[in-house]
N, C-alpha and C positions, 0 to 999 in steps of 0.2 A: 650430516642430517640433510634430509632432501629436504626442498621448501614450504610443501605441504605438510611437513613437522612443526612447521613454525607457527604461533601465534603469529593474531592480525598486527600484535603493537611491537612484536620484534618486527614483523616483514616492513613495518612502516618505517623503523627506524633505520632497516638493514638499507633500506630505499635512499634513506634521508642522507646515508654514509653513499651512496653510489649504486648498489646494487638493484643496478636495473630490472630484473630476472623476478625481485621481490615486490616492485609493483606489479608485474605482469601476474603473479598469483593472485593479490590481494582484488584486482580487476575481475579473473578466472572465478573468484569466490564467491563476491557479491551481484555482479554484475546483471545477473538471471531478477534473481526478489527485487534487486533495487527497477531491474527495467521494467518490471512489472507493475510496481508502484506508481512508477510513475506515467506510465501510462494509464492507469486506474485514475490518479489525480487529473491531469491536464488533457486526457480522452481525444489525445491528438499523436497516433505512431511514431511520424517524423519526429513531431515536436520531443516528446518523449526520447528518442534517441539524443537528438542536441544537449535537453538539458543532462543525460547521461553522461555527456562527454564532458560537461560545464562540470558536474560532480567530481569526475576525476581528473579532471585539469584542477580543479583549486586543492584537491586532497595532494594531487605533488605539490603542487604551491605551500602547501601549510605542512607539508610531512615533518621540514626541520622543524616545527613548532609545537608538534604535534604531542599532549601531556595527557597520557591516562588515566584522566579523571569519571570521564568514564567508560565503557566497551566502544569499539573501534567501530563496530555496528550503528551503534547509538549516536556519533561524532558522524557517520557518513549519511546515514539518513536525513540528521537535522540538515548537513549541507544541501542534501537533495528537497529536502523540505523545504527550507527557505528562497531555494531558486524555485519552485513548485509556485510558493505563494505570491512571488513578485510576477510571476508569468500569468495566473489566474486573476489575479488585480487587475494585469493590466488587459485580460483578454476575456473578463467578468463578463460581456455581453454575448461571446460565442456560446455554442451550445453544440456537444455531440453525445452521443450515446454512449455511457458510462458503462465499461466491462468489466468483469469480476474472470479470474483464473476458469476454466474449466474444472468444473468438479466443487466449485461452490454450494453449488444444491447437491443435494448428497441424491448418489446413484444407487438406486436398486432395482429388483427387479418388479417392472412395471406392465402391466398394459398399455396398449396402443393409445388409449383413451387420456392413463394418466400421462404420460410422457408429453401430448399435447397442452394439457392442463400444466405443467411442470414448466412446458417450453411459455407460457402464457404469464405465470407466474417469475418464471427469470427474468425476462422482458421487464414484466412492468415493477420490479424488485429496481434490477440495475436502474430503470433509468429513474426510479424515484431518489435512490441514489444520486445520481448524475444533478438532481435539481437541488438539494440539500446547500445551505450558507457553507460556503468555504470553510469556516473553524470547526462547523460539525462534520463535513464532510472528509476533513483529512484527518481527525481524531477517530469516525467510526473504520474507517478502514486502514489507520494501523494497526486501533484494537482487536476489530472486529475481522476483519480481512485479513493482515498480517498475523494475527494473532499476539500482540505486542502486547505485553504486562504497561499496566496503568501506568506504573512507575515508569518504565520505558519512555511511549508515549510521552508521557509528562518533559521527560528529560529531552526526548529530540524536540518538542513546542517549545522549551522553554515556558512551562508554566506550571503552576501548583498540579499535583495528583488529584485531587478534587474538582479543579476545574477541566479536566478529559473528562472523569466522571460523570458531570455534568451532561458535557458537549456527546459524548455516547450515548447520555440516556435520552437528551431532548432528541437527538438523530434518530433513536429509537423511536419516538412518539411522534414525532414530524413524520416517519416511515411509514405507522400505523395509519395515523389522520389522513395520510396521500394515496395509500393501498387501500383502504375502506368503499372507496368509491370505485374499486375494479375487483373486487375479492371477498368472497365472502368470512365470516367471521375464525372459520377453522385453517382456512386457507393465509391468512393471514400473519394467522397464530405459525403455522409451519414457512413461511416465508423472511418472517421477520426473527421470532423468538428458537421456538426450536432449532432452527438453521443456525443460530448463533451460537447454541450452546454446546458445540462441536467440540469432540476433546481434541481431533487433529487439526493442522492447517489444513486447510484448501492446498490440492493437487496445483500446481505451479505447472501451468503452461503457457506456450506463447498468446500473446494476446492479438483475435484478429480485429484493427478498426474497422469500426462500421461506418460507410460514407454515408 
Protein backbone atom coordinates (compact mmCIF):
# COMPACT_ATOMS: atom_id res chain seq x y z
CA UNK A 1 0.00 0.00 0.00
CA UNK A 2 1.26 3.47 -0.75
CA UNK A 3 1.11 5.84 2.37
CA UNK A 4 -1.44 7.99 1.23
CA UNK A 5 -3.64 4.73 1.87
CA UNK A 6 -2.99 4.88 5.20
CA UNK A 7 -5.00 6.49 8.01
CA UNK A 8 -3.68 9.39 10.18
CA UNK A 9 -3.57 6.82 13.32
CA UNK A 10 -1.82 3.83 11.40
CA UNK A 11 0.82 6.61 9.80
CA UNK A 12 1.36 7.73 13.47
CA UNK A 13 1.96 4.60 14.76
CA UNK A 14 3.87 3.27 11.60
CA UNK A 15 6.10 6.54 12.63
CA UNK A 16 6.20 5.65 16.24
CA UNK A 17 7.89 1.89 14.95
CA UNK A 18 10.42 3.96 12.73
CA UNK A 19 8.96 4.76 9.75
CA UNK A 20 10.17 7.96 8.92
CA UNK A 21 8.44 8.51 5.32
CA UNK A 22 5.03 8.23 7.56
CA UNK A 23 5.48 11.46 9.44
CA UNK A 24 6.55 13.21 6.38
CA UNK A 25 2.83 12.38 5.07
CA UNK A 26 1.00 12.90 8.06
CA UNK A 27 3.00 16.66 7.90
CA UNK A 28 2.03 16.65 3.77
CA UNK A 29 -1.81 16.36 5.12
CA UNK A 30 -2.41 18.66 7.70
CA UNK A 31 0.21 21.03 7.37
CA UNK A 32 -1.82 23.75 4.87
CA UNK A 33 -5.44 24.05 7.44
CA UNK A 34 -3.26 23.67 10.48
CA UNK A 35 -0.96 26.83 9.05
CA UNK A 36 -3.66 28.63 8.38
CA UNK A 37 -5.14 28.48 11.54
CA UNK A 38 -2.84 29.39 13.10
CA UNK A 39 -2.03 32.27 11.56
CA UNK A 40 -5.70 33.31 11.81
CA UNK A 41 -5.12 32.87 15.79
CA UNK A 42 -1.82 34.54 16.59
CA UNK A 43 -2.00 37.32 13.24
CA UNK A 44 1.56 37.03 13.18
CA UNK A 45 3.22 34.84 9.58
CA UNK A 46 6.67 34.02 11.27
CA UNK A 47 5.17 33.46 14.51
CA UNK A 48 2.58 31.12 12.89
CA UNK A 49 5.30 29.09 11.26
CA UNK A 50 7.36 28.57 14.57
CA UNK A 51 4.53 27.52 16.40
CA UNK A 52 3.84 24.98 13.34
CA UNK A 53 6.99 23.46 13.89
CA UNK A 54 6.33 23.34 17.94
CA UNK A 55 3.14 21.25 16.77
CA UNK A 56 4.85 18.77 14.99
CA UNK A 57 7.93 18.58 16.96
CA UNK A 58 5.66 17.50 20.10
CA UNK A 59 3.28 15.18 17.90
CA UNK A 60 6.82 12.97 17.34
CA UNK A 61 7.47 13.58 20.86
CA UNK A 62 4.04 11.93 21.77
CA UNK A 63 3.65 9.57 18.56
CA UNK A 64 4.67 6.39 20.89
CA UNK A 65 1.88 7.57 23.33
CA UNK A 66 -0.30 8.47 20.95
CA UNK A 67 -4.23 6.53 21.95
CA UNK A 68 -7.10 7.01 19.55
CA UNK A 69 -9.43 8.37 21.62
CA UNK A 70 -10.21 10.60 19.43
CA UNK A 71 -9.51 11.66 15.44
CA UNK A 72 -5.91 12.34 14.85
CA UNK A 73 -7.12 15.85 13.54
CA UNK A 74 -8.73 16.63 16.71
CA UNK A 75 -5.28 15.42 18.96
CA UNK A 76 -3.22 17.80 16.43
CA UNK A 77 -5.20 20.82 16.57
CA UNK A 78 -5.72 20.80 20.39
CA UNK A 79 -1.70 20.69 20.43
CA UNK A 80 -1.71 23.63 18.15
CA UNK A 81 -4.31 25.12 20.19
CA UNK A 82 -2.78 25.06 23.35
CA UNK A 83 0.58 26.52 22.02
CA UNK A 84 -1.96 29.16 20.21
CA UNK A 85 -3.18 30.02 23.70
CA UNK A 86 -0.03 30.24 25.86
CA UNK A 87 1.47 32.56 22.88
CA UNK A 88 -1.58 34.94 22.94
CA UNK A 89 -1.60 35.26 26.89
CA UNK A 90 1.56 36.09 26.71
CA UNK A 91 1.57 38.58 23.71
CA UNK A 92 -2.34 39.74 24.82
CA UNK A 93 -1.08 43.37 24.29
CA UNK A 94 0.01 43.14 20.59
CA UNK A 95 -2.38 43.69 17.93
CA UNK A 96 -2.36 42.87 14.19
CA UNK A 97 -4.94 42.56 11.56
CA UNK A 98 -6.73 39.45 11.80
CA UNK A 99 -7.09 37.43 8.19
CA UNK A 100 -9.63 35.04 7.09
CA UNK A 101 -8.64 32.46 3.90
CA UNK A 102 -9.51 34.04 0.60
CA UNK A 103 -12.99 33.38 -0.48
CA UNK A 104 -14.37 33.81 3.03
CA UNK A 105 -16.98 36.20 1.79
CA UNK A 106 -18.50 34.46 -0.81
CA UNK A 107 -17.64 35.54 -4.50
CA UNK A 108 -20.01 36.45 -7.23
CA UNK A 109 -20.70 38.24 -9.69
CA UNK A 110 -20.64 42.00 -8.74
CA UNK A 111 -20.31 45.57 -9.71
CA UNK A 112 -17.56 47.87 -9.35
CA UNK A 113 -19.48 49.58 -6.64
CA UNK A 114 -20.35 46.32 -4.78
CA UNK A 115 -16.93 44.60 -4.66
CA UNK A 116 -15.67 48.02 -2.97
CA UNK A 117 -18.61 47.83 -0.45
CA UNK A 118 -17.44 43.86 -0.06
CA UNK A 119 -13.74 44.92 0.28
CA UNK A 120 -15.20 47.59 3.11
CA UNK A 121 -16.98 45.13 4.79
CA UNK A 122 -14.14 42.23 4.87
CA UNK A 123 -11.92 44.77 6.53
CA UNK A 124 -13.89 45.84 9.00
CA UNK A 125 -15.51 41.94 9.60
CA UNK A 126 -11.72 40.43 10.11
CA UNK A 127 -10.60 42.94 12.14
CA UNK A 128 -13.58 42.95 14.41
CA UNK A 129 -12.64 39.62 14.53
CA UNK A 130 -9.05 40.18 15.44
CA UNK A 131 -10.44 42.27 18.62
CA UNK A 132 -12.76 39.51 20.08
CA UNK A 133 -11.52 37.80 24.08
CA UNK A 134 -9.30 34.92 23.20
CA UNK A 135 -11.88 31.95 24.20
CA UNK A 136 -14.40 33.62 21.84
CA UNK A 137 -12.08 34.23 19.29
CA UNK A 138 -10.55 30.60 18.94
CA UNK A 139 -14.12 28.86 19.28
CA UNK A 140 -15.67 31.23 16.40
CA UNK A 141 -13.03 30.38 14.07
CA UNK A 142 -12.75 26.74 14.47
CA UNK A 143 -16.49 26.69 14.06
CA UNK A 144 -17.07 29.26 12.17
CA UNK A 145 -13.92 29.53 9.83
CA UNK A 146 -12.86 25.84 10.00
CA UNK A 147 -16.03 24.72 9.89
CA UNK A 148 -15.52 22.25 12.88
CA UNK A 149 -18.71 20.39 14.45
CA UNK A 150 -19.43 21.81 17.98
CA UNK A 151 -18.53 18.60 19.16
CA UNK A 152 -15.10 18.82 17.54
CA UNK A 153 -14.38 22.22 18.75
CA UNK A 154 -15.41 21.11 22.29
CA UNK A 155 -13.07 18.24 22.25
CA UNK A 156 -9.80 20.20 20.81
CA UNK A 157 -10.76 23.18 24.16
CA UNK A 158 -11.25 20.68 26.32
CA UNK A 159 -14.59 21.86 27.40
CA UNK A 160 -18.38 20.90 27.45
CA UNK A 161 -20.25 21.19 23.94
CA UNK A 162 -22.34 24.02 25.24
CA UNK A 163 -19.89 26.05 26.50
CA UNK A 164 -18.43 26.66 22.42
CA UNK A 165 -22.05 27.07 21.92
CA UNK A 166 -21.99 29.82 24.09
CA UNK A 167 -18.51 31.25 23.12
CA UNK A 168 -19.92 31.29 19.08
CA UNK A 169 -22.95 32.83 19.91
CA UNK A 170 -21.52 35.73 22.28
CA UNK A 171 -18.71 36.18 19.24
CA UNK A 172 -21.59 36.36 17.15
CA UNK A 173 -23.10 39.34 19.14
CA UNK A 174 -19.97 40.89 20.25
CA UNK A 175 -19.52 40.88 16.05
CA UNK A 176 -22.93 42.47 15.57
CA UNK A 177 -22.57 45.19 18.62
CA UNK A 178 -18.82 46.24 16.87
CA UNK A 179 -19.96 46.12 13.06
CA UNK A 180 -23.24 48.26 13.94
CA UNK A 181 -21.13 51.33 14.11
CA UNK A 182 -19.51 50.89 10.49
CA UNK A 183 -22.43 48.98 8.61
CA UNK A 184 -25.64 49.30 8.15
CA UNK A 185 -28.39 47.02 9.27
CA UNK A 186 -28.54 44.54 5.90
CA UNK A 187 -25.10 44.75 5.60
CA UNK A 188 -24.47 43.34 8.77
CA UNK A 189 -26.89 40.81 8.53
CA UNK A 190 -24.72 39.42 5.30
CA UNK A 191 -21.37 40.08 7.02
CA UNK A 192 -21.95 38.32 10.08
CA UNK A 193 -25.08 35.76 9.79
CA UNK A 194 -25.47 34.84 6.27
CA UNK A 195 -21.70 34.64 5.65
CA UNK A 196 -21.89 31.93 8.42
CA UNK A 197 -24.35 29.76 7.23
CA UNK A 198 -22.23 28.43 4.30
CA UNK A 199 -22.75 24.81 3.61
CA UNK A 200 -18.91 24.85 2.15
CA UNK A 201 -15.53 25.67 3.92
CA UNK A 202 -13.87 28.77 2.95
CA UNK A 203 -11.45 28.25 -0.11
CA UNK A 204 -8.04 27.57 1.93
CA UNK A 205 -5.27 29.83 0.64
CA UNK A 206 -2.18 31.16 1.62
CA UNK A 207 -2.43 33.82 4.08
CA UNK A 208 -0.88 37.30 3.37
CA UNK A 209 0.18 39.30 6.92
CA UNK A 210 -0.60 42.58 6.92
CA UNK A 211 2.17 44.95 8.53
Amino acid sequence: MKLCEFTDHQLIVMYAHGCESAFDEIFFRHHKSLLTFLIQMVRDKEKARELLQDTFVRVARSAAAYEPKAKFSTWLFRIATNLCLTFLKRESGRFKLLQFPVGYIDETQKTPFDEVRDNEIQASFVKAVSELKIDLRVAFVLHEVHQFTYVKAASILKVPEGTVKIRVHRARKELQRRLVKELDFFEIESAVSSKLDRKKPPVVNEVTEEK
